[in-house]
VOKOL-940264 format. One record per residue: residue number from 0; x, y, z of N, C-alpha, C in turn. Coordinates in Angstrom, 1 decimal, decimal comma. Layout:
N
<r NUM; <X; Y; Z>; <X; Y; Z>; <X; Y; Z>>
...
***
This chain:
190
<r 0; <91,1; 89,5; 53,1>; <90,7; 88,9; 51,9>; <89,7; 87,7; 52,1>>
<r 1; <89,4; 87,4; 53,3>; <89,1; 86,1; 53,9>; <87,0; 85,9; 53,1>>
<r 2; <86,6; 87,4; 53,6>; <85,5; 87,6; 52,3>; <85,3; 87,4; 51,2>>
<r 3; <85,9; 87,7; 50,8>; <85,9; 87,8; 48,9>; <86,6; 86,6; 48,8>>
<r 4; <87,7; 85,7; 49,2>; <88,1; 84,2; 49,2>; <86,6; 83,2; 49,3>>
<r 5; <85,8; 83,9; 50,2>; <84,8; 82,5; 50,6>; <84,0; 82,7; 49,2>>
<r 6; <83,9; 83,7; 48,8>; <82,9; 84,3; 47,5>; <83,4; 83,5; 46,4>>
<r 7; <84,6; 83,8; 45,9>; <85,6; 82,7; 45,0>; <85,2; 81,6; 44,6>>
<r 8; <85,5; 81,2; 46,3>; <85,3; 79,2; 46,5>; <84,4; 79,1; 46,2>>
<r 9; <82,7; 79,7; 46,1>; <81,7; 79,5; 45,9>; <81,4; 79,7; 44,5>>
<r 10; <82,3; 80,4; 43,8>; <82,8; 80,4; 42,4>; <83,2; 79,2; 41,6>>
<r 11; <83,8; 78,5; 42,8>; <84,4; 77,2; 42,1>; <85,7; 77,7; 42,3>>
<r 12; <86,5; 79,0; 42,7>; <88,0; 78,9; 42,5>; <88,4; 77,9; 44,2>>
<r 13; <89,9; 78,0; 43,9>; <90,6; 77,6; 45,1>; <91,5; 78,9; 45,6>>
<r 14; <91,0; 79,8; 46,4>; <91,7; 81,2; 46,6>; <92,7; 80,7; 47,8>>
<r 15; <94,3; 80,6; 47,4>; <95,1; 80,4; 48,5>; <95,2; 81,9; 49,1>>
<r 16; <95,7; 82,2; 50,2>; <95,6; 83,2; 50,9>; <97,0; 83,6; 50,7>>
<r 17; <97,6; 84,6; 50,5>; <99,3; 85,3; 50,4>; <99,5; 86,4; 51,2>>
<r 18; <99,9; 85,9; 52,7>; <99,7; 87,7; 53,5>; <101,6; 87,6; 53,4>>
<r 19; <101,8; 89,2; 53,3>; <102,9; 89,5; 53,5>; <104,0; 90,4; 54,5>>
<r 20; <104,6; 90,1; 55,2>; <105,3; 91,4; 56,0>; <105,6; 92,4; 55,2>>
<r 21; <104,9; 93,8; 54,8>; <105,1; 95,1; 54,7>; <106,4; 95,9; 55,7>>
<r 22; <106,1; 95,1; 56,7>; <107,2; 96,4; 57,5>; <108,2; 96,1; 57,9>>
<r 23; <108,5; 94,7; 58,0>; <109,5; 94,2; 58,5>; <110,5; 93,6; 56,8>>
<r 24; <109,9; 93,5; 55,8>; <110,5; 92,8; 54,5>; <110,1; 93,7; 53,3>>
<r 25; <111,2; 94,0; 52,3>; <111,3; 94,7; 51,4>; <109,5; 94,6; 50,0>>
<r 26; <109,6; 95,2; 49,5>; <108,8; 94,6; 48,2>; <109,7; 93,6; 47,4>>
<r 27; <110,6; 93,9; 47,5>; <111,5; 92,5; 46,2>; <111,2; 91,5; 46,9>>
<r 28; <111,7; 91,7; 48,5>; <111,3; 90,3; 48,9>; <109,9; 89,4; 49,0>>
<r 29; <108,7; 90,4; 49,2>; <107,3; 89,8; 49,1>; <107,1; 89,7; 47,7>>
<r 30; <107,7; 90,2; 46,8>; <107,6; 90,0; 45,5>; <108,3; 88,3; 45,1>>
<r 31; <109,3; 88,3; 45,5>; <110,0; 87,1; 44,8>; <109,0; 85,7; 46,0>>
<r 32; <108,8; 85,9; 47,6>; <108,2; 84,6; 47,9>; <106,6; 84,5; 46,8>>
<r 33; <105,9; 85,8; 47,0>; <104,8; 85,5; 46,2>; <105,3; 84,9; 44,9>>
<r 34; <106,0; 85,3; 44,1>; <106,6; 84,3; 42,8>; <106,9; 82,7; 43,0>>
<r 35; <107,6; 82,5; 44,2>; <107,5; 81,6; 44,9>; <106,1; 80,6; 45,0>>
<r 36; <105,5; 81,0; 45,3>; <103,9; 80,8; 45,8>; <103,5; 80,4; 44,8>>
<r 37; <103,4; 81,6; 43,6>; <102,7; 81,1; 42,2>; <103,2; 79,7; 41,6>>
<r 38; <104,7; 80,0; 41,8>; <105,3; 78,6; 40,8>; <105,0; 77,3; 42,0>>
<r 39; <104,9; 77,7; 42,8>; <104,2; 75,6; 43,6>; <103,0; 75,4; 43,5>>
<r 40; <102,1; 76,7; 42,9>; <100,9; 76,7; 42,6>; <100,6; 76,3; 41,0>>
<r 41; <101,1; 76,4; 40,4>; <101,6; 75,9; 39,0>; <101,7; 75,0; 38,5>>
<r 42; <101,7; 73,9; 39,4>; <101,9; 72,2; 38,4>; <100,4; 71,8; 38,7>>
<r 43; <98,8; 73,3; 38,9>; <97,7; 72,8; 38,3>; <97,3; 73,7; 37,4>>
<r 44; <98,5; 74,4; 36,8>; <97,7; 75,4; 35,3>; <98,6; 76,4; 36,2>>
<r 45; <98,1; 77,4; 35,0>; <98,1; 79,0; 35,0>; <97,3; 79,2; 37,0>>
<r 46; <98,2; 80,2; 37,2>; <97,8; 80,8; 38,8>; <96,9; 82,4; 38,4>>
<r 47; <95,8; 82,5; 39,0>; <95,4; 84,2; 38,8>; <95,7; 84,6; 40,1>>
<r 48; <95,7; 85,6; 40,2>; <95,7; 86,4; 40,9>; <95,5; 87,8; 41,2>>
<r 49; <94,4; 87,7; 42,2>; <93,8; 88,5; 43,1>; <94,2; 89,5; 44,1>>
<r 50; <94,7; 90,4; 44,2>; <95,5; 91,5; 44,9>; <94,4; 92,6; 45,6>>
<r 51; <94,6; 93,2; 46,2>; <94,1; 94,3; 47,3>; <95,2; 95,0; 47,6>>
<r 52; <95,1; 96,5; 46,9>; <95,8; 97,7; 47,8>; <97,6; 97,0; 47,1>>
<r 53; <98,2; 97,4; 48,5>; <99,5; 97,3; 48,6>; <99,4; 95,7; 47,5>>
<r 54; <99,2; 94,6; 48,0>; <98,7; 93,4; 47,5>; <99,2; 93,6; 45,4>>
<r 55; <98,4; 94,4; 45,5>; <98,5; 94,5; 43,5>; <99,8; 95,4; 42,8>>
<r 56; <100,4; 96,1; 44,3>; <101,8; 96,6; 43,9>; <103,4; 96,1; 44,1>>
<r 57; <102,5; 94,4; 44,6>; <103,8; 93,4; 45,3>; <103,6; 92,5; 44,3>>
<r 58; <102,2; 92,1; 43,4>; <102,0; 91,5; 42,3>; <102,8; 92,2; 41,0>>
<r 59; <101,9; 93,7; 40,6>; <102,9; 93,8; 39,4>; <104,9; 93,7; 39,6>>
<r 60; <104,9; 94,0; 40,9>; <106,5; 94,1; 40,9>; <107,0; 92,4; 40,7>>
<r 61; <106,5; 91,6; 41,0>; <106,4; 90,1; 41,1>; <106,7; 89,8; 39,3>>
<r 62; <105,8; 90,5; 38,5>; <105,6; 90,0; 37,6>; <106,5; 91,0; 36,5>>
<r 63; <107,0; 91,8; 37,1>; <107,9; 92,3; 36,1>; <109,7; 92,3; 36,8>>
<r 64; <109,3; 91,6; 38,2>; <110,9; 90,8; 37,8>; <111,0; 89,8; 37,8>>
<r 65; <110,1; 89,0; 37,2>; <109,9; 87,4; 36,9>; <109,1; 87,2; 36,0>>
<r 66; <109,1; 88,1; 34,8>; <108,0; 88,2; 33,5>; <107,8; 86,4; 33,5>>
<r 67; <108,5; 85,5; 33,7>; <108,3; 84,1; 33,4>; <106,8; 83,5; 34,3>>
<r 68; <106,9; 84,1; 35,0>; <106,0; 83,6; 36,0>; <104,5; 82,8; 35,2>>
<r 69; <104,1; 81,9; 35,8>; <102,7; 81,5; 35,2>; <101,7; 81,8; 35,7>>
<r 70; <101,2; 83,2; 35,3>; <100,4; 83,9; 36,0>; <98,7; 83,8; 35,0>>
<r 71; <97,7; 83,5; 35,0>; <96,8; 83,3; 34,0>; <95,7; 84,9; 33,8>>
<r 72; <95,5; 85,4; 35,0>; <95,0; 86,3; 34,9>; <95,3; 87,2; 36,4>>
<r 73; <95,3; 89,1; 35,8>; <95,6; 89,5; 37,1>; <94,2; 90,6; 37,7>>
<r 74; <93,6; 90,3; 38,9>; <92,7; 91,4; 39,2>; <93,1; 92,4; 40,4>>
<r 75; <93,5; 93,5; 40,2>; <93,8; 94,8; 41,4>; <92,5; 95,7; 41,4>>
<r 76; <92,3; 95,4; 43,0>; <91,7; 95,8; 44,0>; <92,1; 97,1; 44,6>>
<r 77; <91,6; 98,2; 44,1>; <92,2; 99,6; 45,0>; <93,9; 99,5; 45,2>>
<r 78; <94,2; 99,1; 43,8>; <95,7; 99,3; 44,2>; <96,1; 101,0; 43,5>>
<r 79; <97,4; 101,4; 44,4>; <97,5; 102,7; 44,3>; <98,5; 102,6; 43,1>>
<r 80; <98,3; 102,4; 42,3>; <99,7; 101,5; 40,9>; <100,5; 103,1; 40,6>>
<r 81; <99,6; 104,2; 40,8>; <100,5; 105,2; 40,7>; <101,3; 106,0; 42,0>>
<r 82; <100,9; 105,1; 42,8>; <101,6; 105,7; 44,4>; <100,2; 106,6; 44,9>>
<r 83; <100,5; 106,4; 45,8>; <99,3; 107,0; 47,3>; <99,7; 108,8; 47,4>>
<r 84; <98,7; 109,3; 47,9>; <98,5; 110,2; 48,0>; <98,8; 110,4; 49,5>>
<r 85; <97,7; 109,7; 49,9>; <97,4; 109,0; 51,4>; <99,2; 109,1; 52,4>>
<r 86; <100,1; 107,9; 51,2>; <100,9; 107,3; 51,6>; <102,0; 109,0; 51,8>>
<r 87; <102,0; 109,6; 50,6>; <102,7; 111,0; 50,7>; <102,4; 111,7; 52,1>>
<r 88; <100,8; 111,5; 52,4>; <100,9; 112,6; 53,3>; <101,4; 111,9; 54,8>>
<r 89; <101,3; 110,5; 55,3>; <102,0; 109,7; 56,0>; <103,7; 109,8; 55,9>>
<r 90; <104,2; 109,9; 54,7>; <105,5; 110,0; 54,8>; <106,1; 111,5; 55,5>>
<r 91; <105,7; 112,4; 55,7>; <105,4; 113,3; 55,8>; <105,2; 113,7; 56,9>>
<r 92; <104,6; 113,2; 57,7>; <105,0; 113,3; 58,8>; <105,5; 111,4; 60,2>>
<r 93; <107,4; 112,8; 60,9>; <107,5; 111,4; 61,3>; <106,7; 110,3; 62,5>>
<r 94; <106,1; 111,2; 63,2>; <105,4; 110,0; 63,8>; <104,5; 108,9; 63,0>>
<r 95; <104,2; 109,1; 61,6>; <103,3; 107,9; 61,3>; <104,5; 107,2; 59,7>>
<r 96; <105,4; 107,9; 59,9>; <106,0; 107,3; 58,6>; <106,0; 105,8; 58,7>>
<r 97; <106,3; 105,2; 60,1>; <106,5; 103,9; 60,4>; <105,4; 103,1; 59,8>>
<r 98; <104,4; 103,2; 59,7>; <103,6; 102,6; 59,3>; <103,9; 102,2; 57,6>>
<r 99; <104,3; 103,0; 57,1>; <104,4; 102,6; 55,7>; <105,7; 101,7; 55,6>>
<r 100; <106,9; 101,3; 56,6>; <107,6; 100,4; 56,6>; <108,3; 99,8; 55,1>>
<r 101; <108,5; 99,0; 55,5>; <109,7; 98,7; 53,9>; <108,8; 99,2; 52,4>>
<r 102; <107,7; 99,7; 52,6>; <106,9; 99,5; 51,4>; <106,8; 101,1; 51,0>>
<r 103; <107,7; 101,6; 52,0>; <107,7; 103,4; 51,5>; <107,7; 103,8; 50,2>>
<r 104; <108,7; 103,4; 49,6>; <108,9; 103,4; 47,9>; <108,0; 103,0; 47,1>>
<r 105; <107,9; 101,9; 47,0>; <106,6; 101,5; 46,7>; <104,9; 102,1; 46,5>>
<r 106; <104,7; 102,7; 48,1>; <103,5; 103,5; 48,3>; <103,5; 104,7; 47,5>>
<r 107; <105,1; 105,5; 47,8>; <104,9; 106,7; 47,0>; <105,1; 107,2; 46,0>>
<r 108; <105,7; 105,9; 44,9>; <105,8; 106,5; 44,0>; <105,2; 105,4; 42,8>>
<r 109; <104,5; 104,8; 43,5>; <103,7; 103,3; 42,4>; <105,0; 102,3; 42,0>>
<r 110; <104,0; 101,5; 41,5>; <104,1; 100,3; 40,8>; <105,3; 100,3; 40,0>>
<r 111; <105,7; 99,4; 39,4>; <107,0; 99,6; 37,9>; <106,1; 98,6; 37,2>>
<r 112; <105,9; 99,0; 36,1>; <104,5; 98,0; 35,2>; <105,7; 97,4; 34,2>>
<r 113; <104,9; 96,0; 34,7>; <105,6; 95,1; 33,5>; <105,5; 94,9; 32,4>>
<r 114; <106,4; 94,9; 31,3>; <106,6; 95,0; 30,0>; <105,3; 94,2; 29,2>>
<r 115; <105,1; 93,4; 29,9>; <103,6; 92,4; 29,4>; <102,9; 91,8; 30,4>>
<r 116; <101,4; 92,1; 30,3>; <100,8; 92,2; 31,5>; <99,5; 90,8; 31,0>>
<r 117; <99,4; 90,1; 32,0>; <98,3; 89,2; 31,8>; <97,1; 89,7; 31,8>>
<r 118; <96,0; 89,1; 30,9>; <94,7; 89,6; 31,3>; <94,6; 90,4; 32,2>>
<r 119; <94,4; 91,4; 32,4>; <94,2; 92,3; 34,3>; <92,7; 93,1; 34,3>>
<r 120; <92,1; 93,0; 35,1>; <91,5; 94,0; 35,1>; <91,7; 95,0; 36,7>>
<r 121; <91,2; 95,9; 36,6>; <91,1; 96,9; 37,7>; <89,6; 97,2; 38,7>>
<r 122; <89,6; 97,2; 39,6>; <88,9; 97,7; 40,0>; <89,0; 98,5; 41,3>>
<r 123; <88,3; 99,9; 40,8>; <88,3; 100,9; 42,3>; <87,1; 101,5; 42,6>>
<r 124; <87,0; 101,7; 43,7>; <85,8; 101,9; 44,6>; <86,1; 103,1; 44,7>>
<r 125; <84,6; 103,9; 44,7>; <83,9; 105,3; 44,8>; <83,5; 105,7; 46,0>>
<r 126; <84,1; 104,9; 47,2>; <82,8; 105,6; 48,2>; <83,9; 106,0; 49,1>>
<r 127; <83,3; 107,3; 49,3>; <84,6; 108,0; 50,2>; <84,5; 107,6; 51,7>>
<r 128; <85,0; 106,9; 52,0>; <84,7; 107,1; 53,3>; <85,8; 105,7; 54,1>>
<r 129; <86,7; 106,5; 55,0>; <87,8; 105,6; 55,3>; <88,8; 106,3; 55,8>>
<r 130; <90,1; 106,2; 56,5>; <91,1; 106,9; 57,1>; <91,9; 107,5; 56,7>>
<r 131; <91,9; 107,4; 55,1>; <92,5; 108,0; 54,1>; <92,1; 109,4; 54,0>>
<r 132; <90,6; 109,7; 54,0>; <90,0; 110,8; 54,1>; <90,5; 112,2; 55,0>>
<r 133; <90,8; 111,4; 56,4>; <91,2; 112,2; 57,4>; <92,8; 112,6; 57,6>>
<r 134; <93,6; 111,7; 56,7>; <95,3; 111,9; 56,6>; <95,1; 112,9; 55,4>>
<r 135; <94,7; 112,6; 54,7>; <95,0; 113,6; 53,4>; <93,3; 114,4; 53,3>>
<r 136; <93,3; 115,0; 53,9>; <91,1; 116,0; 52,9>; <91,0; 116,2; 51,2>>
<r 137; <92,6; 116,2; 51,0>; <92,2; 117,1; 49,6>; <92,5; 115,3; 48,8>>
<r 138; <92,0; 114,0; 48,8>; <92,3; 113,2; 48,2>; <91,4; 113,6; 46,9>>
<r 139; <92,2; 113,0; 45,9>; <91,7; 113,3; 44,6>; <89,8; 112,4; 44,6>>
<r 140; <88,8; 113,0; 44,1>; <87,7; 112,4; 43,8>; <87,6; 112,0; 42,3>>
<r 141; <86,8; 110,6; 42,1>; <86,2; 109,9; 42,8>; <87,3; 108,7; 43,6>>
<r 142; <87,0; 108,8; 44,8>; <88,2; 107,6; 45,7>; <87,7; 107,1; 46,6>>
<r 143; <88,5; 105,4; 47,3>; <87,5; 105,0; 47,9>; <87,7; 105,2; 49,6>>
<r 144; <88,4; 106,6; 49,8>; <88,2; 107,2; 51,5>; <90,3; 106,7; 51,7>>
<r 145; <90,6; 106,1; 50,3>; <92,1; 105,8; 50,7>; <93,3; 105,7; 49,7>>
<r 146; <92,0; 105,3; 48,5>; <92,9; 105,7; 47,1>; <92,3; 106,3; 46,1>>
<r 147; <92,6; 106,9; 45,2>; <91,9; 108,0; 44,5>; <91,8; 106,9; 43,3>>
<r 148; <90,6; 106,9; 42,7>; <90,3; 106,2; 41,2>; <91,6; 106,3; 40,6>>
<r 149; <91,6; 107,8; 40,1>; <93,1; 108,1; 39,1>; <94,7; 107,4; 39,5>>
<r 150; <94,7; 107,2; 41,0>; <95,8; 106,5; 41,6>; <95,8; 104,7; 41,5>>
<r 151; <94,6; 104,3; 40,5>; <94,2; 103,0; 40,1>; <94,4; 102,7; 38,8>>
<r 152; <94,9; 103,9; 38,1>; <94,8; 103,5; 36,5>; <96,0; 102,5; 36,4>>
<r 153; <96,0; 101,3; 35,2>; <96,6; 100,6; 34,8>; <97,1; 100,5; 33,1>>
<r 154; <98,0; 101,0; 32,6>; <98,0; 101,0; 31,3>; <98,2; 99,4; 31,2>>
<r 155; <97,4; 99,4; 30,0>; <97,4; 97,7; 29,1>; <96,7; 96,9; 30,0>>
<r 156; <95,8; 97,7; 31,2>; <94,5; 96,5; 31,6>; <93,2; 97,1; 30,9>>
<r 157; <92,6; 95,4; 30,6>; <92,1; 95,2; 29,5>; <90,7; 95,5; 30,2>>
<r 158; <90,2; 95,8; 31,3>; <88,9; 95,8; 31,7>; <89,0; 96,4; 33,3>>
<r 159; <88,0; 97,9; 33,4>; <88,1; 98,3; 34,3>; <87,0; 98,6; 34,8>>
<r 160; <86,5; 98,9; 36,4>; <85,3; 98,8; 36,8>; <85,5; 99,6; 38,1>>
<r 161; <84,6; 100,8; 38,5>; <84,7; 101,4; 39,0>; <83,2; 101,3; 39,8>>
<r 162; <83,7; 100,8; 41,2>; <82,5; 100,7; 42,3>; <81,9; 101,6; 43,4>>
<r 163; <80,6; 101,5; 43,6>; <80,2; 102,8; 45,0>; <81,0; 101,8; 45,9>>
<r 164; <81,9; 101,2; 46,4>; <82,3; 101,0; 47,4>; <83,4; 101,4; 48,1>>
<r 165; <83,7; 101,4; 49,7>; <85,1; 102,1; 50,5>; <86,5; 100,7; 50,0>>
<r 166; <87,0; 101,4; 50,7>; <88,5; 100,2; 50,2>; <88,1; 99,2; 51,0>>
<r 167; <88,3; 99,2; 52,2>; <87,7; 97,8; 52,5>; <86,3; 97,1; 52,0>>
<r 168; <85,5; 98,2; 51,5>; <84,5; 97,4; 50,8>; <84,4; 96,9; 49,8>>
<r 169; <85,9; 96,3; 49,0>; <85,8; 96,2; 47,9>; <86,5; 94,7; 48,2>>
<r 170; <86,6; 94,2; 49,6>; <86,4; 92,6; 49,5>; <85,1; 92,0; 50,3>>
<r 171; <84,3; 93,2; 50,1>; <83,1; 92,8; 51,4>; <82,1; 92,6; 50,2>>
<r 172; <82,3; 92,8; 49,0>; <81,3; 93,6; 48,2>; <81,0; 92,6; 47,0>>
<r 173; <79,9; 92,3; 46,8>; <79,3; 90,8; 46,1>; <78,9; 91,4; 44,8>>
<r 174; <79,1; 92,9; 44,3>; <79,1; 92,8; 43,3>; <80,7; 92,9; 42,6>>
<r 175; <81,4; 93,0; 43,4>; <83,1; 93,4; 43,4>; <82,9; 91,9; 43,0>>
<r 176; <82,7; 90,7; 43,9>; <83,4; 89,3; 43,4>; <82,5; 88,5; 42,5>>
<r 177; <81,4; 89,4; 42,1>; <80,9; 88,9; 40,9>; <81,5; 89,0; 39,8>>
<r 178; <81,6; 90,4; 39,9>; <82,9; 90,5; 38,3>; <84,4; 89,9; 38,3>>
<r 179; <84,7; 89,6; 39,7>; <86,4; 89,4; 39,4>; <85,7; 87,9; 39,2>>
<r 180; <84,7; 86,9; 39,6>; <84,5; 85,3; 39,2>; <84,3; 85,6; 38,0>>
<r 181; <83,4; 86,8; 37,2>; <83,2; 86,5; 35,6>; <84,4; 87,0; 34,8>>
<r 182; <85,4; 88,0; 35,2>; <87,0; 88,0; 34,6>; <87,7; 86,7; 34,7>>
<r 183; <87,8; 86,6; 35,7>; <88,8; 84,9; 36,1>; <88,0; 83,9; 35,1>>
<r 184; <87,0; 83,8; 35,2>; <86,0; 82,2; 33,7>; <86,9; 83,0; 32,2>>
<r 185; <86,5; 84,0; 32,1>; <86,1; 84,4; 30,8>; <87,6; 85,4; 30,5>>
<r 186; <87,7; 86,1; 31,3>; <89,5; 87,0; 30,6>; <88,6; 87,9; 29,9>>
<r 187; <89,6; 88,2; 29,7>; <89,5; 89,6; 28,5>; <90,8; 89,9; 28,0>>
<r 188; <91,3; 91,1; 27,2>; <92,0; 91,0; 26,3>; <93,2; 91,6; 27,6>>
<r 189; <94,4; 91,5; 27,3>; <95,6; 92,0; 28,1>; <95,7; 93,5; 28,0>>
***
């Protein structure tokens, strides 16, 4: 995230950084410290937040077991909100299941969307090309080589955007953090 954080700052935001243990700790648990995080982030306003991948499926779960949270706006980055494809075909077999770690559930079968969702918008990248490609061939098109567009939809996000870029290119990518700095000023509808 350390890219698209410097892009931010240059935005004017203050992007704190939230890495989480996937393999070693549950989603409830990186769900509840991230909630954690938001609320000491809190006594300067509403917290947005910015997610990537796994990232935006530890956020919505955050925010629908702590609907209270003070979240101001949400933006997901190639998150798989309907479960991975990718992730199926890794479960799937046991030498690589390890990798998906506490976040198995999670990967494969998406997100649990919360009852009321902040401003959100979406965004997924079009450019095939990434390690996703070579675990799964038949990934759904248009996807970004790791998640499939369609494995990105979000019911009740208010603004979506679909980029030529790979999954990791979508924190490398300066038209990616143009739009998420003009969502975060301006919002849009939930």
């Amino acid at each position: 995230m350390l890219p698209l954080a410097a892009r931010l700052r240059g935005c004017g935001f203050r992007p704190i950084p939230c890495s989480y243990p996937s393999v070693r700790c549950t989603p409830a648990d990186n769900a509840r410290a991230l909630g954690r995080l938001v609320r000491e982030q809190a006594v300067h306003g509403k917290v947005h937040l910015v997610a990537h991948s796994l990232g935006g499926l530890i956020a919505l779960l955050a925010l629908r077991e702590q609907p209270d949270l003070p979240v101001g706006r949400l933006v997901l980055l190639g998150s798989p909100v309907h479960g991975s494809a990718v992730a199926r075909s890794l479960a799937g077999r046991r030498l690589w299941r390890a990798l998906l770690g506490q976040a198995r559930t999670l990967l494969l079968s998406g997100a649990p969307v919360p009852s009321a969702l902040p401003p959100t918008m979406v965004v997924a990248g079009t450019r095939s090309i990434g390690m996703g490609r070579l675990i799964h061939r038949a990934l759904a098109r248009p996807n970004d080589g790791m998640v499939s567009a369609a494995e990105t939809a979000l019911p009740g996000a208010g603004e979506r955007l679909e980029v030529p870029v790979s999954h990791t290119g979508l924190l490398f990518s300066r038209e990616v953090a143009r739009a998420v700095c003009r969502f975060l000023r301006e919002g849009g509808p939930g």
